[in-house]
C-alpha positions as CSV (number, residue, x, y, z in Angstrom):
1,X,92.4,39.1,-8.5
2,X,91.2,36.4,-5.9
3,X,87.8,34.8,-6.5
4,X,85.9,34.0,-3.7
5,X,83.2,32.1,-5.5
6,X,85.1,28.7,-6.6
7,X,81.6,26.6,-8.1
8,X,78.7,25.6,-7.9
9,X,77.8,22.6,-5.9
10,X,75.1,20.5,-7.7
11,X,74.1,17.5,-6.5
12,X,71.0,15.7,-5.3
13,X,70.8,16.7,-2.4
14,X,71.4,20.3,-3.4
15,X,68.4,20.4,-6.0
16,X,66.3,19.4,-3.1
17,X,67.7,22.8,-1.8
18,X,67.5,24.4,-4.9
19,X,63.1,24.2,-4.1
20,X,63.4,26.1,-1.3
21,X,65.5,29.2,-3.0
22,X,68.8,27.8,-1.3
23,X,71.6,27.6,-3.9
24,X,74.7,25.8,-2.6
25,X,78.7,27.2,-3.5
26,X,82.1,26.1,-2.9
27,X,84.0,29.1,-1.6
28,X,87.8,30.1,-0.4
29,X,88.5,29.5,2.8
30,X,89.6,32.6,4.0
31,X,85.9,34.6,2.7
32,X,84.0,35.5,4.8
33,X,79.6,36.2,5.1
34,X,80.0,39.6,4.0
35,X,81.8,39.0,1.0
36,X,80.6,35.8,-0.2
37,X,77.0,38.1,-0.2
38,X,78.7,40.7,-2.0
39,X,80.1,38.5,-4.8
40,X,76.6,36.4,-5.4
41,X,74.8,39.8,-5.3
42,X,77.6,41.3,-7.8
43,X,77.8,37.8,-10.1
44,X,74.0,37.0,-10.5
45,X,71.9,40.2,-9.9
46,X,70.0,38.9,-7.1
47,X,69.2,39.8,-3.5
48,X,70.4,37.3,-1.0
49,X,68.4,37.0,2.2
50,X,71.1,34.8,4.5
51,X,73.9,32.9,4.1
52,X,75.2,29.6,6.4
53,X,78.8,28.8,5.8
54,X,80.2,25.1,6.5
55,X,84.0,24.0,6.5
56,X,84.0,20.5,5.0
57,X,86.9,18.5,6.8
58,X,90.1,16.8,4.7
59,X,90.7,13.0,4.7
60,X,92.4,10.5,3.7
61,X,92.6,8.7,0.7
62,X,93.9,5.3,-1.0
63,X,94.9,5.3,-4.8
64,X,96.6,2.8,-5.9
65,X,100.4,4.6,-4.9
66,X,99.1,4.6,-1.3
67,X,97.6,7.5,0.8
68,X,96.9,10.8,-0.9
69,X,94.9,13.5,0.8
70,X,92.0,15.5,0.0
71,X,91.9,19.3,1.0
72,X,89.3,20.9,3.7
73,X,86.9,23.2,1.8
74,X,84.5,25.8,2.4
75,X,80.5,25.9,1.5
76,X,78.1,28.0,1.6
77,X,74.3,27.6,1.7
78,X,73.2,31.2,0.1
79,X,69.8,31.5,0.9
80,X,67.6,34.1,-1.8
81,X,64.9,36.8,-0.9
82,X,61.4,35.1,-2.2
83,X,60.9,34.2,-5.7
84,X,64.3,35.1,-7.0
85,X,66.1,32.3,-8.8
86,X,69.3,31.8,-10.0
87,X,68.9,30.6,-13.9
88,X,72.8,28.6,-13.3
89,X,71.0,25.8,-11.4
90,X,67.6,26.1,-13.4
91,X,69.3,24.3,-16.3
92,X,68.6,26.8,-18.7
């Protein structure tokens, strides 16, 4: 079975997010809105309001045996009806 929801994406600037009831995800590529809402819905028994979806270009990178590469990858910005919380990013 394929998941579509890879992880979470915490960072800084994500917690910042996090105030406003926006959770942030790493997803496949190939998902789309509709199922990336299913799968948070399905996963933590909440009701998501909108979702905004982002593909995250590839570069290049040195290490010390010369250029390696790092994948393109897909986020999403899941978006949660009003005061609904996901406890994953809460810390608890």
């Amino acid at each position: 079975m394929k998941t579509i929801i890879k992880r979470p994406l915490i960072t800084e600037k994500n917690t910042i997010h996090n105030a406003a009831g926006v959770y942030v995800f790493e997803v496949d590529m190939k998902a789309d809105k509709s199922q990336i809402k299913f799968e948070i819905e399905k996963a933590f028994k909440v009701k998501v309001d909108s979702i905004r979806t982002s593909i995250c270009r590839g570069r290049g990178k040195a290490n010390k045996f010369g250029m390696g590469a790092v994948p393109r990858w897909k986020k999403a910005l899941v978006k949660l009806n009003a005061g609904e919380k996901i406890a994953l990013f809460e810390g608890a």
